[in-house]
Gaussian input, Z-matrix of N, CA and C with variables (Angstrom, degrees):
# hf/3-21g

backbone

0 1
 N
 C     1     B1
 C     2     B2     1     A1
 N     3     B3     2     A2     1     D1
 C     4     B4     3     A3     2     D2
 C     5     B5     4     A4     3     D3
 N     6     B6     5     A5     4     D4
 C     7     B7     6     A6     5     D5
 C     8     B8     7     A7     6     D6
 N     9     B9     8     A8     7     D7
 C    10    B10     9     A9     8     D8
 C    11    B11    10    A10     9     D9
 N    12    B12    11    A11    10    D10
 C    13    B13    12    A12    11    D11
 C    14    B14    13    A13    12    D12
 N    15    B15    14    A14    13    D13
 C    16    B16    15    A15    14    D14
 C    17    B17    16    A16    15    D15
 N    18    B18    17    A17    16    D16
 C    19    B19    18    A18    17    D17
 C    20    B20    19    A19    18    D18
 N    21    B21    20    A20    19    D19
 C    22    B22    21    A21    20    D20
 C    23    B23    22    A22    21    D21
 N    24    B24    23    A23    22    D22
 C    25    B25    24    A24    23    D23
 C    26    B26    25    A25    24    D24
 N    27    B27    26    A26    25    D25
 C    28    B28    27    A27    26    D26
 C    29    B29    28    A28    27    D27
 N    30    B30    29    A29    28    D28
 C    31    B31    30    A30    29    D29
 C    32    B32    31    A31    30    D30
 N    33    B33    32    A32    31    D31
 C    34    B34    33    A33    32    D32
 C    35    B35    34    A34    33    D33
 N    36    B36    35    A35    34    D34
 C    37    B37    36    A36    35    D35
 C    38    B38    37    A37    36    D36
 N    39    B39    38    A38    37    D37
 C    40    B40    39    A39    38    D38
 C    41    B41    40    A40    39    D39
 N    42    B42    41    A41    40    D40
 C    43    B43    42    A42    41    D41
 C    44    B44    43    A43    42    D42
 N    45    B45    44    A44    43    D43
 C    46    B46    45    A45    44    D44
 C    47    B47    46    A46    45    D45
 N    48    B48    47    A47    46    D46
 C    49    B49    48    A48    47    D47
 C    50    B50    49    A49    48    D48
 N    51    B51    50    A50    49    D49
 C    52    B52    51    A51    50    D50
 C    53    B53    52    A52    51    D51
 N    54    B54    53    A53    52    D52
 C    55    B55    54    A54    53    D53
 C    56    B56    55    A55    54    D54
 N    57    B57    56    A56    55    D55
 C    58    B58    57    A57    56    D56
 C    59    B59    58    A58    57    D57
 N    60    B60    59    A59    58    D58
 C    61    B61    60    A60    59    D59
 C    62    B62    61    A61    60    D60
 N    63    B63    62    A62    61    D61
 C    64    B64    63    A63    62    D62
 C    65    B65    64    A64    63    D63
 N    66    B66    65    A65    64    D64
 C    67    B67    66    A66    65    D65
 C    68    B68    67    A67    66    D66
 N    69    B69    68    A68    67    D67
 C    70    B70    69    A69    68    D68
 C    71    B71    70    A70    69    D69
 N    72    B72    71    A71    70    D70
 C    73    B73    72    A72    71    D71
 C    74    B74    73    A73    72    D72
 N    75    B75    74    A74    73    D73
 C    76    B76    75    A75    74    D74
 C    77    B77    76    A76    75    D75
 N    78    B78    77    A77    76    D76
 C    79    B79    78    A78    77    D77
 C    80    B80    79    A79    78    D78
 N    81    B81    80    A80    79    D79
 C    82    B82    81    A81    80    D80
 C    83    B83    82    A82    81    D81
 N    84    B84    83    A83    82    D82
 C    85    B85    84    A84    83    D83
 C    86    B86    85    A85    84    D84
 N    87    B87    86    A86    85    D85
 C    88    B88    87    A87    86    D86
 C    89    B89    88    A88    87    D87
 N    90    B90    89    A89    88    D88
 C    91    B91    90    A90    89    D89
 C    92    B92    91    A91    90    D90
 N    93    B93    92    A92    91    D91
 C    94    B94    93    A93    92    D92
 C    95    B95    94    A94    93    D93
 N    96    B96    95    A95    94    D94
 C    97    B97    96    A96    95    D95
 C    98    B98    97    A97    96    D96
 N    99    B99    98    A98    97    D97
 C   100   B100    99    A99    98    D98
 C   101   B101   100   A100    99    D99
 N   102   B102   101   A101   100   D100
 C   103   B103   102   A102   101   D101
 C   104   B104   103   A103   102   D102
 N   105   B105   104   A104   103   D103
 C   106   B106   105   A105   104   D104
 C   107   B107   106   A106   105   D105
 N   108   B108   107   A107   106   D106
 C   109   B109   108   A108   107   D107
 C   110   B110   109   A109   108   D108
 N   111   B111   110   A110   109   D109
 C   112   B112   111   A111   110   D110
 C   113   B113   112   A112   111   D111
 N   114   B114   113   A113   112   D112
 C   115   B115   114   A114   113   D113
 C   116   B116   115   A115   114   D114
 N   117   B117   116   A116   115   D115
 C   118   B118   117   A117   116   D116
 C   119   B119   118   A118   117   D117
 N   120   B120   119   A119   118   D118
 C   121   B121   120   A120   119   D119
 C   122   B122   121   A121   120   D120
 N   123   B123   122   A122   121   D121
 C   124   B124   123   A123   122   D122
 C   125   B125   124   A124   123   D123
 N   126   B126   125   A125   124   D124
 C   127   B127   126   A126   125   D125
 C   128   B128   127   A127   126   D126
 N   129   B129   128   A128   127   D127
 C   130   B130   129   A129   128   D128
 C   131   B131   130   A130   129   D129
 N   132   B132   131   A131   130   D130
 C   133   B133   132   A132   131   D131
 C   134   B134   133   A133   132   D132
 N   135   B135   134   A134   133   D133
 C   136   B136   135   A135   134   D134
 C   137   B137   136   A136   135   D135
 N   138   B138   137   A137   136   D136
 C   139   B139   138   A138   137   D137
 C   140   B140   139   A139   138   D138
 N   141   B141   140   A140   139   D139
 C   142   B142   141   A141   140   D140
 C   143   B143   142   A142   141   D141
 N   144   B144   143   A143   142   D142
 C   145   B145   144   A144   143   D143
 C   146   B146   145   A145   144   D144
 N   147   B147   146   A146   145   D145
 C   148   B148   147   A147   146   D146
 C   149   B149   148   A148   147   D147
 N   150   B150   149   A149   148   D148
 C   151   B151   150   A150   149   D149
 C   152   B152   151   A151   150   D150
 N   153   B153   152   A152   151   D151
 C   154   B154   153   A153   152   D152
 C   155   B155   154   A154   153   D153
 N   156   B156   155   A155   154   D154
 C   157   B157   156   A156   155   D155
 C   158   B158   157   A157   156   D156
 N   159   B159   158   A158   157   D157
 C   160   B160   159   A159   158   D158
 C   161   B161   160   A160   159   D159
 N   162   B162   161   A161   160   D160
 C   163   B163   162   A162   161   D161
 C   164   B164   163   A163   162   D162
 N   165   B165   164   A164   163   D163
 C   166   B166   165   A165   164   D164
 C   167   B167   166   A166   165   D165
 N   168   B168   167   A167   166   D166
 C   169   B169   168   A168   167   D167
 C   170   B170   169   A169   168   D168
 N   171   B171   170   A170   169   D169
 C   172   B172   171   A171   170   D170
 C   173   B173   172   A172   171   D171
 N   174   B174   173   A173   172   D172
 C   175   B175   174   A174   173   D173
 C   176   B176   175   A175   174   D174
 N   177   B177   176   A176   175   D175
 C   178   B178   177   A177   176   D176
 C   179   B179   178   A178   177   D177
 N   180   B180   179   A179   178   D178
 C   181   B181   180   A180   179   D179
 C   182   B182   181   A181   180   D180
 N   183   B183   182   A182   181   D181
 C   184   B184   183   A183   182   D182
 C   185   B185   184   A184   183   D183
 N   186   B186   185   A185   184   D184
 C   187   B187   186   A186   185   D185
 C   188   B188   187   A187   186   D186
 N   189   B189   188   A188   187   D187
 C   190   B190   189   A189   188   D188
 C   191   B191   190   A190   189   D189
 N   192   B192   191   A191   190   D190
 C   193   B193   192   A192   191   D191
 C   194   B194   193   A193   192   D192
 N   195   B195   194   A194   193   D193
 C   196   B196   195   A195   194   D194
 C   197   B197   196   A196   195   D195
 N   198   B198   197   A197   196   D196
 C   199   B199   198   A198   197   D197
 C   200   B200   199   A199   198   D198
 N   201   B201   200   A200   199   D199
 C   202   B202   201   A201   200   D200
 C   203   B203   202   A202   201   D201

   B1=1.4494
   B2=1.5243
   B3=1.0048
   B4=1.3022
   B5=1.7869
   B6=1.1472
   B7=1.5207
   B8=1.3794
   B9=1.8123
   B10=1.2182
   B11=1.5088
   B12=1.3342
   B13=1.5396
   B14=1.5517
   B15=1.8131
   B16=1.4021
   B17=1.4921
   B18=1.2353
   B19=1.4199
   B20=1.7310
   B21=1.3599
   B22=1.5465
   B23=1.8025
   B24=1.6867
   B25=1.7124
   B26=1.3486
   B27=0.7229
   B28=1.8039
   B29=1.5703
   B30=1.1269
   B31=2.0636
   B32=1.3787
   B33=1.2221
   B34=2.2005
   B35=1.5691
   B36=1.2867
   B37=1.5788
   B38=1.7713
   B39=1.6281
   B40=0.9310
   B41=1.3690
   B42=1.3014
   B43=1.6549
   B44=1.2655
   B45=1.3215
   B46=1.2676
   B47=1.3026
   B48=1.5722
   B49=1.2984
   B50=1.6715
   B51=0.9720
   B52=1.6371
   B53=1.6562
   B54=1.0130
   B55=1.6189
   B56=1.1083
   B57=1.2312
   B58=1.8752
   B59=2.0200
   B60=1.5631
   B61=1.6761
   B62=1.2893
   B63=1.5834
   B64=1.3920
   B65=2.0119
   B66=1.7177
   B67=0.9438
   B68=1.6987
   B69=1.3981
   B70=1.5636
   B71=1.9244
   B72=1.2312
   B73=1.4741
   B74=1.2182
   B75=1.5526
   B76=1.6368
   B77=1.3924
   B78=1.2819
   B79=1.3627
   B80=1.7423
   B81=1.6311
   B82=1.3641
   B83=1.1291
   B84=1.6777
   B85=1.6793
   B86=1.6358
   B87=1.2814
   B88=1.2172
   B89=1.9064
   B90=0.8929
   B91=1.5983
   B92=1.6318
   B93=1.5179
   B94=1.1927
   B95=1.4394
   B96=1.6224
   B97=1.3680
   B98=1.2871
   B99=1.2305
   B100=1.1297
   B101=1.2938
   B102=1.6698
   B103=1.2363
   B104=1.7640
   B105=1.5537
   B106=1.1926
   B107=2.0502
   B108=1.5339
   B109=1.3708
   B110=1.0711
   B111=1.1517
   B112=1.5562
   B113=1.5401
   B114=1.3864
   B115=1.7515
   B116=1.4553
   B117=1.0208
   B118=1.5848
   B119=1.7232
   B120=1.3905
   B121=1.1666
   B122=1.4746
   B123=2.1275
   B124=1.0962
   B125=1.9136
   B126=1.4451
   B127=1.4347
   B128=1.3622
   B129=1.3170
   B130=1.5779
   B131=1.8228
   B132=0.8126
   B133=1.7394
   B134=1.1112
   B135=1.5640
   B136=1.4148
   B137=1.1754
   B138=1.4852
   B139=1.5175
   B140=1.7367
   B141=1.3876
   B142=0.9940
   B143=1.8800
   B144=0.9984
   B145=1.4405
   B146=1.7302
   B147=1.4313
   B148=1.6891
   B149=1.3618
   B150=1.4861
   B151=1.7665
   B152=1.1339
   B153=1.6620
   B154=1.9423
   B155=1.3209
   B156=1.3995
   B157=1.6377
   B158=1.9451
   B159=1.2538
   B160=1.7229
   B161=1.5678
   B162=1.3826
   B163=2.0963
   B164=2.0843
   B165=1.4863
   B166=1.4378
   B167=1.3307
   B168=1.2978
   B169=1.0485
   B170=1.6096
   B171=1.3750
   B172=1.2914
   B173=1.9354
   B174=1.2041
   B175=1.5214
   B176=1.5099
   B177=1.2051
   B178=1.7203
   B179=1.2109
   B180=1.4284
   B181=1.4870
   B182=1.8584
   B183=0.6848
   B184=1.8977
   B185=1.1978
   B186=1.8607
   B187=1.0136
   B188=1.8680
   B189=1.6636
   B190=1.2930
   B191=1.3713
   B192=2.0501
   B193=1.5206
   B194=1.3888
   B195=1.4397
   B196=1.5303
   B197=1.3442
   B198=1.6185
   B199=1.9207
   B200=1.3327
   B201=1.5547
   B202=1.1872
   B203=1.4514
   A1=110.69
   A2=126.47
   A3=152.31
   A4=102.26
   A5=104.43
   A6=128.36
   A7=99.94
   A8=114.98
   A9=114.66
   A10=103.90
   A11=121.74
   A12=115.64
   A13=132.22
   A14=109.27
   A15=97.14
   A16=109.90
   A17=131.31
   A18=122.31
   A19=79.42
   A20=133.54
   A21=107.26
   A22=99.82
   A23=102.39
   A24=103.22
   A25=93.35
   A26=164.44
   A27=154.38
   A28=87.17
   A29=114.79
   A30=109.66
   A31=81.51
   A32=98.60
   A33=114.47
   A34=93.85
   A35=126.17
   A36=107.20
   A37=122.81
   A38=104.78
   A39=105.36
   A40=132.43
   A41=118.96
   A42=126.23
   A43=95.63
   A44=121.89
   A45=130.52
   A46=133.25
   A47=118.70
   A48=115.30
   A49=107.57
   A50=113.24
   A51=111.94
   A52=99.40
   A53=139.71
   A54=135.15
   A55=109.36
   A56=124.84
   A57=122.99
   A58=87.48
   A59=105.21
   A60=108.59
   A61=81.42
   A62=136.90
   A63=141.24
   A64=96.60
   A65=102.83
   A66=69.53
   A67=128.11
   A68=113.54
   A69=111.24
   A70=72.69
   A71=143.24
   A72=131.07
   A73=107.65
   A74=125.32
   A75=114.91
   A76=113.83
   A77=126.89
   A78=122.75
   A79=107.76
   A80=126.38
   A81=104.85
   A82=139.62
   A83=98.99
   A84=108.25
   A85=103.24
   A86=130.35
   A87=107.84
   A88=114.96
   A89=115.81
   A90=109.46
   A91=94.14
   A92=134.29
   A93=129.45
   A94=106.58
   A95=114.25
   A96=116.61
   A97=120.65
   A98=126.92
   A99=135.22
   A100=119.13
   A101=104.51
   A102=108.74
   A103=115.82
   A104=99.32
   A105=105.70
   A106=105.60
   A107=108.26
   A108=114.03
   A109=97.01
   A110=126.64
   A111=137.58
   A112=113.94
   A113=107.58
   A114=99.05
   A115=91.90
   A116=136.16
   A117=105.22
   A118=112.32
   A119=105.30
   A120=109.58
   A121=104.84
   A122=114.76
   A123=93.21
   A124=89.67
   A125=98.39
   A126=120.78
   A127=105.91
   A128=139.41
   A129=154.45
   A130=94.80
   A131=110.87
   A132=106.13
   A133=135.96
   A134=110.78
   A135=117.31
   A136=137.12
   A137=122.23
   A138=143.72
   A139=99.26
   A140=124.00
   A141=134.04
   A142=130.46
   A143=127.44
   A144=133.32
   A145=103.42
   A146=101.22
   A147=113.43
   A148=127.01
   A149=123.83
   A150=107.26
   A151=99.54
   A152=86.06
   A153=97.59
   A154=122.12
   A155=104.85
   A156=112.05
   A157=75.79
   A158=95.38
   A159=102.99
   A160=115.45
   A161=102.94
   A162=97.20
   A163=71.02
   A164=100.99
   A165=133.72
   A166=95.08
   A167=118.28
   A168=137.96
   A169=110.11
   A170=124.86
   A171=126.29
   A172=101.97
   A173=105.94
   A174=109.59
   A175=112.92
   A176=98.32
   A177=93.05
   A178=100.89
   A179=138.87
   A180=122.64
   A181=98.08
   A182=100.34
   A183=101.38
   A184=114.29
   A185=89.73
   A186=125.68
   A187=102.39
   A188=107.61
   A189=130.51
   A190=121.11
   A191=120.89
   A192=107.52
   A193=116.32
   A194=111.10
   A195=102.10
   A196=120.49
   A197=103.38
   A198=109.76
   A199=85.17
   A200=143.78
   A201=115.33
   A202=95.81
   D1=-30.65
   D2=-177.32
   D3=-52.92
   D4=-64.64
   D5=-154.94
   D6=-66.24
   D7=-44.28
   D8=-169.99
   D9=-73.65
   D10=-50.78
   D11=162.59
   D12=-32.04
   D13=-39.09
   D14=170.60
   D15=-74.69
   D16=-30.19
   D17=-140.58
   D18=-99.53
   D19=-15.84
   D20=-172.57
   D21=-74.92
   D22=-26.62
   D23=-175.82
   D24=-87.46
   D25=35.74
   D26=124.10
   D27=-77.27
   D28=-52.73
   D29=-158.88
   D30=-44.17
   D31=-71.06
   D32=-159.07
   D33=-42.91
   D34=-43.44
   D35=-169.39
   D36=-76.80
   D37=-35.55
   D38=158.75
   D39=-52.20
   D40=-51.87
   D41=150.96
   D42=-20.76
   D43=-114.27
   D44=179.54
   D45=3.95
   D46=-46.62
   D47=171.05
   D48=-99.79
   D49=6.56
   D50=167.59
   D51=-89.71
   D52=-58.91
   D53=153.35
   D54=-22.62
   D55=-42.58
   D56=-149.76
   D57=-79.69
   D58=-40.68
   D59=-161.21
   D60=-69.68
   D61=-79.55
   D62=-144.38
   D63=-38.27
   D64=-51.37
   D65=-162.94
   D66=-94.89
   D67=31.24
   D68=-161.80
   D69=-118.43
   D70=8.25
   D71=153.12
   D72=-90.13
   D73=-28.67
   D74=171.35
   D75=-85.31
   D76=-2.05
   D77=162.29
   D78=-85.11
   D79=-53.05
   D80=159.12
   D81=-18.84
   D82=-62.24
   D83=-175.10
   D84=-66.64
   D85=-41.15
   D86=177.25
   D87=-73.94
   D88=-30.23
   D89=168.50
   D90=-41.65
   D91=-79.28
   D92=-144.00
   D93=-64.17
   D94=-29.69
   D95=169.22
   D96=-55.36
   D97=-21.17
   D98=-168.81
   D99=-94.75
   D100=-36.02
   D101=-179.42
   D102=-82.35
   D103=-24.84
   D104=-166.64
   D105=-73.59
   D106=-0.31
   D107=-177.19
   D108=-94.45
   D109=-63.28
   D110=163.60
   D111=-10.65
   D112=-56.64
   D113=178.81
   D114=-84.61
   D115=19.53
   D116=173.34
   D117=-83.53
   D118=-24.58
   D119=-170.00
   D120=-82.90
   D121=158.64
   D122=177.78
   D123=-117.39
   D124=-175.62
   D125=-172.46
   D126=-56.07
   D127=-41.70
   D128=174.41
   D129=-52.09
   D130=-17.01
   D131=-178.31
   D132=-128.92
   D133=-0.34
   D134=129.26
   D135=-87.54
   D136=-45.37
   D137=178.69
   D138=-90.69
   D139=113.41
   D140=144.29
   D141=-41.48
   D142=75.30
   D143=-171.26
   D144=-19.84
   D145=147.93
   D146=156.78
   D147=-67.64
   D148=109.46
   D149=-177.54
   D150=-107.98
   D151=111.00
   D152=-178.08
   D153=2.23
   D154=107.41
   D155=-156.68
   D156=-120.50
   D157=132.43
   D158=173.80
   D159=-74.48
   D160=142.34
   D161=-146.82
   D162=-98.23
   D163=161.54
   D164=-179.22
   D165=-76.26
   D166=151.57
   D167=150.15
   D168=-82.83
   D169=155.09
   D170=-162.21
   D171=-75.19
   D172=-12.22
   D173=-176.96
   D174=-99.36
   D175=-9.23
   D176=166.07
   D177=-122.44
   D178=18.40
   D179=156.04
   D180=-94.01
   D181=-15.16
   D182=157.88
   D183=-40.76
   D184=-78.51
   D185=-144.50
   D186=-54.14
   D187=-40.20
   D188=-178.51
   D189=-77.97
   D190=-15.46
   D191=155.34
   D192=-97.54
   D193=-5.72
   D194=158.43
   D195=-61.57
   D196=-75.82
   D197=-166.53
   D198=-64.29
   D199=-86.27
   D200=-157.50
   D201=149.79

């Protein structure tokens, strides 16, 4: 009686770590899925470009965290 009890908890553990692999390869594959969308996009389509925005002089970026 004994025997069948260990070997059903080896079954169950083995289970267990066959689940554990399946699922840390379907989390890979979705990382690469993810990443591989990720480069699809380019920088123009998240980040809105700068249109020549006139840079501060150091006395009015003062001037602008003082007043506000």
């Amino acid at each position: 009686m004994m025997k069948k009890t260990v070997s059903r908890t080896e079954g169950m553990q083995e289970w267990l770590r066959s689940e554990i692999e399946k699922d840390k390869i379907d989390v890979e594959k979705e990382k690469l899925k993810f990443l591989n969308e990720i480069k699809q996009f380019k920088k123009e389509d998240i980040v809105q470009p700068v249109v020549n925005k006139p840079k501060l002089t150091l006395w009015e970026k003062i001037k602008k965290i003082i007043v506000g």
